[in-house]
C-alpha positions as CSV (number, residue, x, y, z in Angstrom):
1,X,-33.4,-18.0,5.2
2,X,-30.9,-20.6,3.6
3,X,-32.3,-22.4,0.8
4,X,-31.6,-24.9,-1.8
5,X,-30.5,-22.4,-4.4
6,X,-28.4,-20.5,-2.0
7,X,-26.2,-22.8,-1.5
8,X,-25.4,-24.0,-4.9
9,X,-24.8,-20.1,-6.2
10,X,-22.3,-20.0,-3.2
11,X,-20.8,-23.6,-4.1
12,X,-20.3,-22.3,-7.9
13,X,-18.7,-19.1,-6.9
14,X,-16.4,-20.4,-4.4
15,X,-15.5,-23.2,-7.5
16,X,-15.0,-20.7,-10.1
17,X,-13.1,-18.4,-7.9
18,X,-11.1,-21.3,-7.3
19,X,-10.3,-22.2,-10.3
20,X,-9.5,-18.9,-11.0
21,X,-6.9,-19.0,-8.8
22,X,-5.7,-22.4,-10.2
23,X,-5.4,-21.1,-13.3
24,X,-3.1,-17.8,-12.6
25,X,-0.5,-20.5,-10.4
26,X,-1.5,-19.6,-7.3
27,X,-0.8,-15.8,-6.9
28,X,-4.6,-14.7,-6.3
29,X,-4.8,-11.8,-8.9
30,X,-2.3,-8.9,-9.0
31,X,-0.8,-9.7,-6.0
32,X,2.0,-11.7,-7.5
33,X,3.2,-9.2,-10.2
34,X,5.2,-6.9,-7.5
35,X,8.7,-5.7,-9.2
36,X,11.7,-7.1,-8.1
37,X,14.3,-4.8,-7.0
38,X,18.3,-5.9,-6.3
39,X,19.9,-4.3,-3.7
40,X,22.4,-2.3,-6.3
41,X,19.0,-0.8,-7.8
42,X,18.2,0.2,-4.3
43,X,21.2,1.9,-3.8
44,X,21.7,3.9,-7.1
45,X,18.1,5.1,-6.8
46,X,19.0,6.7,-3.3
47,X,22.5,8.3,-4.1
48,X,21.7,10.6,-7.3
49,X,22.3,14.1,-7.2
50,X,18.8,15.4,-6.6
51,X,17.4,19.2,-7.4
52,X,17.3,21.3,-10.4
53,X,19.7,22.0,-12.7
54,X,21.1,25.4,-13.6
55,X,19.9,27.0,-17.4
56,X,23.8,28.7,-17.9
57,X,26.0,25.9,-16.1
58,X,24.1,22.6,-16.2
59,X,24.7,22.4,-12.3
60,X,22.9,21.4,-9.9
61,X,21.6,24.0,-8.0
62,X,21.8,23.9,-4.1
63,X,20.5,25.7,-1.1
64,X,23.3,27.3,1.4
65,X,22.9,29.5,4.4
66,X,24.8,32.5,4.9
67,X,25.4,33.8,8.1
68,X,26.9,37.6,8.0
69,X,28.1,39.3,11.1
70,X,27.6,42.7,12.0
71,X,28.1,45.2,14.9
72,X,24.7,47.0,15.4
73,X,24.2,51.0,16.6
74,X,24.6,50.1,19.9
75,X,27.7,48.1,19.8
76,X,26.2,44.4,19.9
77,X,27.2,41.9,17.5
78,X,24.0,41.0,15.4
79,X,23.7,38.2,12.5
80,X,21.8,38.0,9.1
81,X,20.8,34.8,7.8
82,X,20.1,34.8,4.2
83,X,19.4,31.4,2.0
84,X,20.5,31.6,-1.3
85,X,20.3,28.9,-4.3
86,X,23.9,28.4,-5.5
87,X,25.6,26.9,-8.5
88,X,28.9,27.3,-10.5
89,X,28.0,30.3,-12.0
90,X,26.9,32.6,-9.3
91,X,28.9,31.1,-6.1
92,X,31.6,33.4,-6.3
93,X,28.9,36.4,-6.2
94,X,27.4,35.1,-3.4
95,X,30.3,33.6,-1.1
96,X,32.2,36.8,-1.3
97,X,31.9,39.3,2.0
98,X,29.5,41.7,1.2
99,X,29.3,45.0,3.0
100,X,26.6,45.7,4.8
101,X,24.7,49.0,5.0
C-alpha cells in the first residue's frame, strides 16, 4: 500500500543520490576512473619476450619439438617426438643428432 511517508523516503533518496551524482561531475561512482591506455602501451605490452628466464644464462627459456627419425626392427621408418625447454646454454646439447638405442 503507497502512503504518504513512502513516497517522501523515495523522493529523498532519488534527491540525494542525485546529488551524489552532481557532486562526482557526472560519472555515477567508479565508473569514470577506467585507465587510459595509448595505443603504443598496447603494443609494448603484447610484444615482450614472455616465459622464464634461465638461472646460468639469463635467457629466456623456450619450448622446441624434436622430431628424430628412426628405422624400426622391421624396416619401417618410425619417429620420436620429444619436447624439450631450450636456452643458450643447453641448445647445442640438445639440437645435436643423438643416437638412438
Amino acid at each position: 500500500m503507497i502512503n504518504i511517508k513512502n513516497i517522501i523516503h523515495l523522493c529523498n533518496f532519488f534527491l540525494t543520490s542525485l546529488l551524489q551524482i552532481i557532486e562526482l561531475g557526472g560519472k555515477g561512482g567508479d565508473m569514470g576512473k577506467r585507465k587510459t591506455r595509448s595505443f603504443i602501451d598496447k603494443v609494448t605490452k603484447g610484444t615482450g619476450p614472455r616465459g622464464a628466464r634461465c638461472e646460468i644464462c639469463g635467457e629466456i627459456i623456450q619450448n622446441i619439438k624434436t622430431i628424430r627419425p628412426y628405422k624400426s626392427k622391421s624396416g619401417n621408418w618410425r619417429y620420436i617426438e620429444e619436447m624439450h625447454k631450450v636456452c643458450k646454454c643447453n641448445e647445442k646439447e640438445i639440437l645435436i643428432d643423438k643416437s638412438i638405442s
